[in-house]
Backbone as ProteinMPNN parsed JSONL, in Angstrom:
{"seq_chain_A": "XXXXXXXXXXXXXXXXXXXXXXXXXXXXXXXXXXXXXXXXXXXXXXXXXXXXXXXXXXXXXXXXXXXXXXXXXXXXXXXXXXXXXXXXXXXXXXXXXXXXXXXXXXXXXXXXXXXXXXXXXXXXXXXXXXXXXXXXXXXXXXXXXX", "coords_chain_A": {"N_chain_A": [[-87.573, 9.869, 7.446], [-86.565, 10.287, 4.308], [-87.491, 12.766, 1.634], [-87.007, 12.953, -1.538], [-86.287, 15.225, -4.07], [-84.432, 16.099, -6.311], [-83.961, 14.257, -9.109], [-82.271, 11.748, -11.378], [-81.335, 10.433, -14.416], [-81.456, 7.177, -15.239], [-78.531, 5.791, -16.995], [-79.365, 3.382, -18.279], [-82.138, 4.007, -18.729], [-85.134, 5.109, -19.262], [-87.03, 6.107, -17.426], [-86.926, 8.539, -14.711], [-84.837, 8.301, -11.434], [-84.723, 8.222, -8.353], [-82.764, 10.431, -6.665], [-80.386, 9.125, -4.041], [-79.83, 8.746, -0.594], [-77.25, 10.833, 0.655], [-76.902, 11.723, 3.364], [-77.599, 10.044, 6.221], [-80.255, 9.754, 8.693], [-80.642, 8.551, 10.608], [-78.036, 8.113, 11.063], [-76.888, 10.255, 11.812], [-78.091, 10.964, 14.045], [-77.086, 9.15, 15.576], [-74.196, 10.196, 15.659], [-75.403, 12.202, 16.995], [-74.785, 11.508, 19.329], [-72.726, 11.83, 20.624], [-72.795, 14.686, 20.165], [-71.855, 16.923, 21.93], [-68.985, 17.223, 21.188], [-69.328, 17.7, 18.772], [-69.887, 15.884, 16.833], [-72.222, 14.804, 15.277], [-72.659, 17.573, 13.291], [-70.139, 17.707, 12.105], [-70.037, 15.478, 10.597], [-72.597, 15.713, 8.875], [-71.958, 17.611, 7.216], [-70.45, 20.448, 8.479], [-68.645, 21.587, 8.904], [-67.029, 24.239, 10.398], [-69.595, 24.871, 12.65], [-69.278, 22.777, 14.138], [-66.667, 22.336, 15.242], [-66.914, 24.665, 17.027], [-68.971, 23.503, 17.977], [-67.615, 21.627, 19.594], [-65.539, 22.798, 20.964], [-66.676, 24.154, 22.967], [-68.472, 22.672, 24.309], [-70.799, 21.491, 23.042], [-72.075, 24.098, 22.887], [-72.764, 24.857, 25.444], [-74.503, 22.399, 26.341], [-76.393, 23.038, 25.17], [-76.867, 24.044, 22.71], [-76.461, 21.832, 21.357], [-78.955, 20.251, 22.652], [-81.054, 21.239, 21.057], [-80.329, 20.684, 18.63], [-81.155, 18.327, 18.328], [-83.315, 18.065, 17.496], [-83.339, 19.541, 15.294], [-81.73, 17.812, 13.024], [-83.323, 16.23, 11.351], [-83.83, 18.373, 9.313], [-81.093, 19.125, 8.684], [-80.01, 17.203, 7.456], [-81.567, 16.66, 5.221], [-80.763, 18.932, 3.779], [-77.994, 18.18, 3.475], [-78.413, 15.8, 1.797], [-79.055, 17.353, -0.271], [-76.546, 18.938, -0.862], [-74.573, 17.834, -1.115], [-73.112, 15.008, -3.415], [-74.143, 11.761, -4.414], [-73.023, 9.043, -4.921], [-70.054, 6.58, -6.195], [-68.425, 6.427, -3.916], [-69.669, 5.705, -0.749], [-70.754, 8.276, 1.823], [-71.648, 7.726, 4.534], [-70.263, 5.401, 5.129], [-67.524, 5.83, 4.772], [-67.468, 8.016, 6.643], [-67.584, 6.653, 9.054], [-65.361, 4.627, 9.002], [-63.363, 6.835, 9.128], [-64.142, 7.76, 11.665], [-63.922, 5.447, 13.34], [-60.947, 4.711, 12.284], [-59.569, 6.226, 11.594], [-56.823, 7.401, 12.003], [-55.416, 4.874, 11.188], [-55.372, 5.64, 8.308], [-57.799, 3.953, 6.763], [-60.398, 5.356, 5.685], [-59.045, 6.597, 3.712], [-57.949, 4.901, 2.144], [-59.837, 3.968, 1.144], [-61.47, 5.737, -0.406], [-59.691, 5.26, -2.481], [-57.697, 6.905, -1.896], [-55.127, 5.867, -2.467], [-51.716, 6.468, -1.48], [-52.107, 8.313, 0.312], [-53.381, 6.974, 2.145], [-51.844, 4.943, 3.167], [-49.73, 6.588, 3.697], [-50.93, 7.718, 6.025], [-51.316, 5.496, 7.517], [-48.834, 4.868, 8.262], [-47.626, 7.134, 10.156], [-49.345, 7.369, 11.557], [-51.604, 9.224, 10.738], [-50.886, 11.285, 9.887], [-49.719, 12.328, 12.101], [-51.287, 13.286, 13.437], [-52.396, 15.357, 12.293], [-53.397, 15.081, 9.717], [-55.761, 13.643, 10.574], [-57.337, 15.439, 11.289], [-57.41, 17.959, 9.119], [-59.012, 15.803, 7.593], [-61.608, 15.473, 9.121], [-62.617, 17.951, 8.712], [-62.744, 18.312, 6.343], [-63.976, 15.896, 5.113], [-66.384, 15.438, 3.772], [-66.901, 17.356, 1.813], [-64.594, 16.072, 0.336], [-65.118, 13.321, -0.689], [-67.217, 14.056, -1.905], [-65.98, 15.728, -4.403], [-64.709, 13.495, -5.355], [-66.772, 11.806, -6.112], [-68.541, 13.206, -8.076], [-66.724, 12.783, -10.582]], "CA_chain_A": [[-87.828, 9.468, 6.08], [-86.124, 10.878, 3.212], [-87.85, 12.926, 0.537], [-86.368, 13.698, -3.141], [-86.49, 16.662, -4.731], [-83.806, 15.867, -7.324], [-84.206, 12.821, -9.668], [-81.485, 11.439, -12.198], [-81.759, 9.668, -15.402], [-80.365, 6.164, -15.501], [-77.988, 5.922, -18.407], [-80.256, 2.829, -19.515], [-83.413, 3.333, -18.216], [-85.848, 6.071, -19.678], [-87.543, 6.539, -16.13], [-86.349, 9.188, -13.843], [-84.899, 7.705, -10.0], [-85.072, 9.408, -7.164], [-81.048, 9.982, -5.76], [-80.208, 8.13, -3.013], [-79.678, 10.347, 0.12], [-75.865, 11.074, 0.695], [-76.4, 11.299, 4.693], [-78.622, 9.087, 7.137], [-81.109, 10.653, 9.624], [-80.328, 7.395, 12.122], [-76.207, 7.851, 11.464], [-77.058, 11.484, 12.348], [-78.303, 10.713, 15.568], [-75.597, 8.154, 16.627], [-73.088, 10.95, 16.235], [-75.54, 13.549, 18.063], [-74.845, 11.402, 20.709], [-71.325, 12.557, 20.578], [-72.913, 15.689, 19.816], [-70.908, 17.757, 22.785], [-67.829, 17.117, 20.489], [-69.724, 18.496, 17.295], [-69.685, 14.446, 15.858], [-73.087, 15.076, 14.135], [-72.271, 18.411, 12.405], [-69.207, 17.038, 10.777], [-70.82, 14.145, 9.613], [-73.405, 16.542, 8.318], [-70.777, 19.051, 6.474], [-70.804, 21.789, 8.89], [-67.539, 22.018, 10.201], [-67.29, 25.161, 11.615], [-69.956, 24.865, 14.181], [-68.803, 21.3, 14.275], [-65.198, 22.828, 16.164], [-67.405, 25.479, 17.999], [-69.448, 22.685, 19.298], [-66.327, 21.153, 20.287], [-64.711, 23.303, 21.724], [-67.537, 25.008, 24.076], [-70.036, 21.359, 24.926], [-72.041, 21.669, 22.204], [-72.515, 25.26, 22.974], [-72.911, 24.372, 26.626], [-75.432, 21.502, 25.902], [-78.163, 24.303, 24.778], [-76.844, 23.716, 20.918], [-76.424, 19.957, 21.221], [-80.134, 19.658, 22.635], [-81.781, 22.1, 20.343], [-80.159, 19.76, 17.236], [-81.871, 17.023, 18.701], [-85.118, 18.771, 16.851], [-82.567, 20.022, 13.825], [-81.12, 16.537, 12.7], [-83.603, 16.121, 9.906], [-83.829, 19.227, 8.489], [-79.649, 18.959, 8.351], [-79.933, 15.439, 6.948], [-82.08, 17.168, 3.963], [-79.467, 19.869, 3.549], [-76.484, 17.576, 3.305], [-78.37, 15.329, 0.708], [-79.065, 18.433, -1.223], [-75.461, 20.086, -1.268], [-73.494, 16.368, -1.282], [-73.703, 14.215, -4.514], [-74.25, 10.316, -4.171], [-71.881, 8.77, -6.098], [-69.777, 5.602, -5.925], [-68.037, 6.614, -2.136], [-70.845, 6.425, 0.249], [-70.232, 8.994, 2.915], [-71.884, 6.792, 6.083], [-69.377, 3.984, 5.227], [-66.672, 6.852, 4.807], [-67.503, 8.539, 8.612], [-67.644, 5.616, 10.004], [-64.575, 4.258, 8.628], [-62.889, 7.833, 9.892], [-64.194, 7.814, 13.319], [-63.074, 4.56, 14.316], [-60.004, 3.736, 12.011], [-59.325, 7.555, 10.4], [-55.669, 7.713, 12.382], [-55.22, 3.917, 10.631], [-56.18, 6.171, 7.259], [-58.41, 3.01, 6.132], [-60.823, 6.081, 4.912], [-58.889, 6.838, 2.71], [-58.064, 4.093, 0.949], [-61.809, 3.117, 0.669], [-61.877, 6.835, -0.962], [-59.165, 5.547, -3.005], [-56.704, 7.453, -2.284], [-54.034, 4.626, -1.604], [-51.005, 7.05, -1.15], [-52.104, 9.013, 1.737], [-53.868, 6.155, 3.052], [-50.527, 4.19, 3.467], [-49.142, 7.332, 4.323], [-51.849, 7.788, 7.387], [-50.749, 4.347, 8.494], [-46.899, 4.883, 8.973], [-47.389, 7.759, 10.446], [-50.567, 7.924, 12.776], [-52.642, 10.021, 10.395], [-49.891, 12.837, 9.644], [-49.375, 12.699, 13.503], [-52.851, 13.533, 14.103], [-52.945, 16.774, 11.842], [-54.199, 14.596, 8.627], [-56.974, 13.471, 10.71], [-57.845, 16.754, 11.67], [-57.918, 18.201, 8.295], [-59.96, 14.875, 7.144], [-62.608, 15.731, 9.65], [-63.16, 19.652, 8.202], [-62.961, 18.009, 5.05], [-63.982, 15.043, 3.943], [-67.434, 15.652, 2.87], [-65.662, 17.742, 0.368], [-63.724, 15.217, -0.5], [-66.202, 12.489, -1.111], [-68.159, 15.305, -3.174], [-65.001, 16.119, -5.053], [-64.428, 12.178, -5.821], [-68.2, 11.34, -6.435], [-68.369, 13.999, -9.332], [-65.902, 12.306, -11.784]], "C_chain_A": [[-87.396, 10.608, 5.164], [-87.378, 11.277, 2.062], [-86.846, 13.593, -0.678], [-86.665, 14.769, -3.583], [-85.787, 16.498, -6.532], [-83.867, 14.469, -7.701], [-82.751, 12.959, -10.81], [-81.834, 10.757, -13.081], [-80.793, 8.57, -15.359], [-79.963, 5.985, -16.975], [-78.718, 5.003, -19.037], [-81.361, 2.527, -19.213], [-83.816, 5.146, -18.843], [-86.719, 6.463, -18.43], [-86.375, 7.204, -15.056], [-86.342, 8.43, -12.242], [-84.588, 8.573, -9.636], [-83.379, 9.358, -6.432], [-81.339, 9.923, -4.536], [-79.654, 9.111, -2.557], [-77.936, 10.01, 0.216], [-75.675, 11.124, 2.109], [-77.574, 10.607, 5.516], [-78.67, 9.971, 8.21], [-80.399, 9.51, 11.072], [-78.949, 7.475, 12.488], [-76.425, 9.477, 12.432], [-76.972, 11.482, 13.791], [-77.489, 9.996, 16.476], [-74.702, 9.355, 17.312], [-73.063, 11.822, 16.724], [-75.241, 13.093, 19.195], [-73.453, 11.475, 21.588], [-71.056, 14.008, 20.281], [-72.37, 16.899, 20.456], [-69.672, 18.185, 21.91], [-68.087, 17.53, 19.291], [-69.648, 16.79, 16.125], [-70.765, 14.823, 14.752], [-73.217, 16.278, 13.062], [-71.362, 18.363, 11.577], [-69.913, 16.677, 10.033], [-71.678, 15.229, 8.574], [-72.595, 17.618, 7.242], [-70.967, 20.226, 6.819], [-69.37, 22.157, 9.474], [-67.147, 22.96, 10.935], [-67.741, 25.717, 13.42], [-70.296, 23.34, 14.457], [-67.359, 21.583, 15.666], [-66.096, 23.638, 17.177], [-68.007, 24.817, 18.912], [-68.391, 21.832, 20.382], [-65.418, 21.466, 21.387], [-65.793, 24.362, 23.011], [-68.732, 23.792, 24.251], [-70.556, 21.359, 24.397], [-73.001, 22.854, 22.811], [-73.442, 25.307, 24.514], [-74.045, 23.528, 26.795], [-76.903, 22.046, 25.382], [-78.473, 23.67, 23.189], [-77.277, 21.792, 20.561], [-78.16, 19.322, 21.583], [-81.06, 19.981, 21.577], [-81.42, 21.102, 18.936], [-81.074, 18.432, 17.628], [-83.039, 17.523, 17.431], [-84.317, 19.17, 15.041], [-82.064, 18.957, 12.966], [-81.969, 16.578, 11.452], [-83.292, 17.448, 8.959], [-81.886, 19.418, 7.938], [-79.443, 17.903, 7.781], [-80.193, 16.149, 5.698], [-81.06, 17.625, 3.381], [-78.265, 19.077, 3.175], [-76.883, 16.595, 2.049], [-78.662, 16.491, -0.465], [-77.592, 19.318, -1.548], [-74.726, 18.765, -1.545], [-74.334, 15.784, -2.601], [-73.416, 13.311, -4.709], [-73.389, 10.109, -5.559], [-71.589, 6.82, -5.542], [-69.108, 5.017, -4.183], [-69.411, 6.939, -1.605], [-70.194, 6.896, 1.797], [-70.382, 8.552, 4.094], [-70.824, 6.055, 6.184], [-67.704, 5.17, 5.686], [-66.34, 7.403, 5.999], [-67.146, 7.463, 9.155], [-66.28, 4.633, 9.824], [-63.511, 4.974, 9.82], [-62.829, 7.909, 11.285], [-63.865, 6.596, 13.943], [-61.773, 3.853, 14.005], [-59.308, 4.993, 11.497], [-57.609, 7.51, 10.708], [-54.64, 6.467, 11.632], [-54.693, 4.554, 8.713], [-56.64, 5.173, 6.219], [-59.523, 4.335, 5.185], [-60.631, 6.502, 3.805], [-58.384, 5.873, 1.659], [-58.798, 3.4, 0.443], [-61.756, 4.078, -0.125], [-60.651, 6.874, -2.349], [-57.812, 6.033, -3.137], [-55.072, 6.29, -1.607], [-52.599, 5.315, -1.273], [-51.047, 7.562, 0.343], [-52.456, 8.168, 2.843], [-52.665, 5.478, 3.66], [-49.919, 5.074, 4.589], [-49.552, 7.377, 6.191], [-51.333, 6.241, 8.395], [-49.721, 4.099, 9.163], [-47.11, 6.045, 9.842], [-48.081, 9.049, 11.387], [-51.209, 8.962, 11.98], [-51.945, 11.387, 10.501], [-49.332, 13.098, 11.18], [-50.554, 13.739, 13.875], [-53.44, 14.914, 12.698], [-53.887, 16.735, 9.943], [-55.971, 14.451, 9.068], [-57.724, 15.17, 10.853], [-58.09, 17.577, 10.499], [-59.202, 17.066, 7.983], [-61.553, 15.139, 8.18], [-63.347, 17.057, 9.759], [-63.199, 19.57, 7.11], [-63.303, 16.931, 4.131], [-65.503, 14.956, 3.47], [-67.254, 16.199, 1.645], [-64.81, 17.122, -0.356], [-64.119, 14.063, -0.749], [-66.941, 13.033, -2.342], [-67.615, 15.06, -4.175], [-64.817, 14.718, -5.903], [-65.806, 11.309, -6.336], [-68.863, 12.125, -8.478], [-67.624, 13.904, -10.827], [-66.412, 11.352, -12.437]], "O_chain_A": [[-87.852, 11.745, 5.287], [-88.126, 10.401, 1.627], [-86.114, 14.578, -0.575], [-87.752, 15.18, -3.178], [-86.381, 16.694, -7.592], [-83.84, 13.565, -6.865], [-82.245, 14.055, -11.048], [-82.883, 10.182, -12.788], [-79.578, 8.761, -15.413], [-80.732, 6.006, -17.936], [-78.984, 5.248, -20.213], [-81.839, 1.393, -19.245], [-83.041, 6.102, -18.852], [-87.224, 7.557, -18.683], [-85.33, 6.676, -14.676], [-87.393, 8.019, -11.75], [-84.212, 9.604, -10.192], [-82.935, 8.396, -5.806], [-82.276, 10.474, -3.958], [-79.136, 10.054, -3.154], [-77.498, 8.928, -0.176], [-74.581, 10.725, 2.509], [-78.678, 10.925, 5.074], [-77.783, 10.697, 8.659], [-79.862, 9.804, 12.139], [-78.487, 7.159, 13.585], [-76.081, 9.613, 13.606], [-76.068, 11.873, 14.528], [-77.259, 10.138, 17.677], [-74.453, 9.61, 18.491], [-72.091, 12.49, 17.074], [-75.296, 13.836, 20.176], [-73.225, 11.255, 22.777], [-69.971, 14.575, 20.152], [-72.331, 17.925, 19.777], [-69.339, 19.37, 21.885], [-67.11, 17.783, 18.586], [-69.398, 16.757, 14.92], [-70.448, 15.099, 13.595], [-73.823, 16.044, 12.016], [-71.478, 18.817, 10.438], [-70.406, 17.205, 9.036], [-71.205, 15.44, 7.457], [-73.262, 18.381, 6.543], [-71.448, 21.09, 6.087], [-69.152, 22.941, 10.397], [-66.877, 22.728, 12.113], [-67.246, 26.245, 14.417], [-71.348, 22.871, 14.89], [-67.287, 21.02, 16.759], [-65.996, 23.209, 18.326], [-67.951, 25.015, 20.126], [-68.48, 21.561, 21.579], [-64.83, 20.838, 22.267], [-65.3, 25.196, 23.77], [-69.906, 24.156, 24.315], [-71.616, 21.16, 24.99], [-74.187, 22.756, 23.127], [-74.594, 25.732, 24.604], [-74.799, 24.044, 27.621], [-78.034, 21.572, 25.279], [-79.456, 23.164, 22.647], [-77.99, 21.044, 19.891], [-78.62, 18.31, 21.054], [-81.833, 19.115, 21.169], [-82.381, 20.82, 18.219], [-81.561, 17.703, 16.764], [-83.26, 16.781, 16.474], [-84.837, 19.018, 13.936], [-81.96, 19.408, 11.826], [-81.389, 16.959, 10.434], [-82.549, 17.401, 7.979], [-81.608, 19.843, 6.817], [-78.24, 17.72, 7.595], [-79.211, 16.344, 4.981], [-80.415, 16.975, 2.558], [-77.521, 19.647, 2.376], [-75.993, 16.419, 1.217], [-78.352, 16.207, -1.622], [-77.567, 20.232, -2.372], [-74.144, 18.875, -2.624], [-75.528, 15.908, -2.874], [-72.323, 13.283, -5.274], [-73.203, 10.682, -6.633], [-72.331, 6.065, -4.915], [-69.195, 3.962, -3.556], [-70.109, 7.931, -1.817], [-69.498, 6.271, 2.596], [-69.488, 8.791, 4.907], [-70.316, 5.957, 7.301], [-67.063, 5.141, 6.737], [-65.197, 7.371, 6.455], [-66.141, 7.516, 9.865], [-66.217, 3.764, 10.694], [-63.004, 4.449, 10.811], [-61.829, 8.07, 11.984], [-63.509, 6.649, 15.12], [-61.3, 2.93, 14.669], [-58.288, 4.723, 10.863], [-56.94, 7.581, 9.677], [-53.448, 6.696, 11.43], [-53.841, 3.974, 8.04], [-56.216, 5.229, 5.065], [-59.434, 4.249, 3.96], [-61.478, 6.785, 2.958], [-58.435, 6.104, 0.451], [-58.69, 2.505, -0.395], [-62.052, 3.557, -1.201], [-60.499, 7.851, -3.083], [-56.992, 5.793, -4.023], [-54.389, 6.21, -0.586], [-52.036, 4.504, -0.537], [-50.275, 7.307, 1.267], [-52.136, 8.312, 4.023], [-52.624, 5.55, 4.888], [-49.654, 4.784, 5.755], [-48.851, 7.176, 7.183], [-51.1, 6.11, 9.597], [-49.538, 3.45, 10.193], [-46.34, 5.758, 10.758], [-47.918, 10.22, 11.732], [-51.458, 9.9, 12.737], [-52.382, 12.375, 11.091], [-48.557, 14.03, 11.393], [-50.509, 14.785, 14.523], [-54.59, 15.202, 12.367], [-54.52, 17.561, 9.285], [-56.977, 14.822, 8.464], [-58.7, 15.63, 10.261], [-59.171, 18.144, 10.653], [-60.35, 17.479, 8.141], [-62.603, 14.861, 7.602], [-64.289, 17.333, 10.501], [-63.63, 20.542, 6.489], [-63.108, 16.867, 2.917], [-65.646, 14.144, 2.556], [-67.42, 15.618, 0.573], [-64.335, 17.468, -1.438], [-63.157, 13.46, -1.225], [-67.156, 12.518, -3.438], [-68.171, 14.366, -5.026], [-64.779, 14.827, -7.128], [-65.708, 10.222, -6.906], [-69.333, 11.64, -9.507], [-67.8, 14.594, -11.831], [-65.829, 10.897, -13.421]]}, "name": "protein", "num_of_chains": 1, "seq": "XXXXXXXXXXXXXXXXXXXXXXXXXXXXXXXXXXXXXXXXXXXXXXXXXXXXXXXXXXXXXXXXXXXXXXXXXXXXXXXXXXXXXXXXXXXXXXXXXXXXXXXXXXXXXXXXXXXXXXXXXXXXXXXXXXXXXXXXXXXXXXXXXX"}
């Protein structure tokens, strides 16, 4: 369960709402269960030790169990640094991880150039996706903010 901290003013409502979280505690957990591969730290906007988990088992399954217990408190964190907008980031991952090389992500995010692009051409020949998965929390952010 999500708590707020930050509230917004609706442009026509004189009562403060509570923003809507930016990542899900339950998507979290799907992609800890890919968590060897660092799935749930992406998702989360960690990429760093998103690749580290990746590339060493989820830190030889020590890291990957120990998040088991960390998942909320990283859920919090990601709705506190990410800012809900009109791209929701669940739909966004989930787009990525099973269509990202398609680049349907990105033309949900809008960007209909690259997205096309991603389609002729397998997702830059893999090296689009591969940025898009160290960056697209950042780039949801970046596009949520306007």
């Amino acid at each position: 369960m999500h708590t707020y901290t930050d509230a917004y003013q609706h442009p026509t409502s004189s009562v403060a709402v509570p923003t809507p979280p930016t990542h899900l505690t339950l998507v979290a957990y799907l992609f800890w269960i890919l968590g060897i591969f660092g799935a749930h730290r992406f998702y989360l906007g960690r990429p760093v030790t998103g690749a580290i988990y990746f590339f060493t088992g989820g830190l030889l399954l020590v890291g990957w169990i120990i998040d088991l217990f960390l998942i909320p408190a990283m859920t919090e964190e990601s709705d506190q640094r990410y800012r809900p907008g009109e791209i929701d980031y669940t739909l966004a991952w989930g787009l990525f991880t099973f269509l990202g090389v398609f680049g349907v992500h990105r033309l949900y995010m809008g960007k209909i150039f690259t997205g096309v692009l991603y389609l002729l051409t397998g997702g830059l020949l893999g090296v689009g996706v591969v940025y898009d998965l160290l960056t697209l929390n950042e780039q949801i952010d970046e596009l949520n903010r306007w």
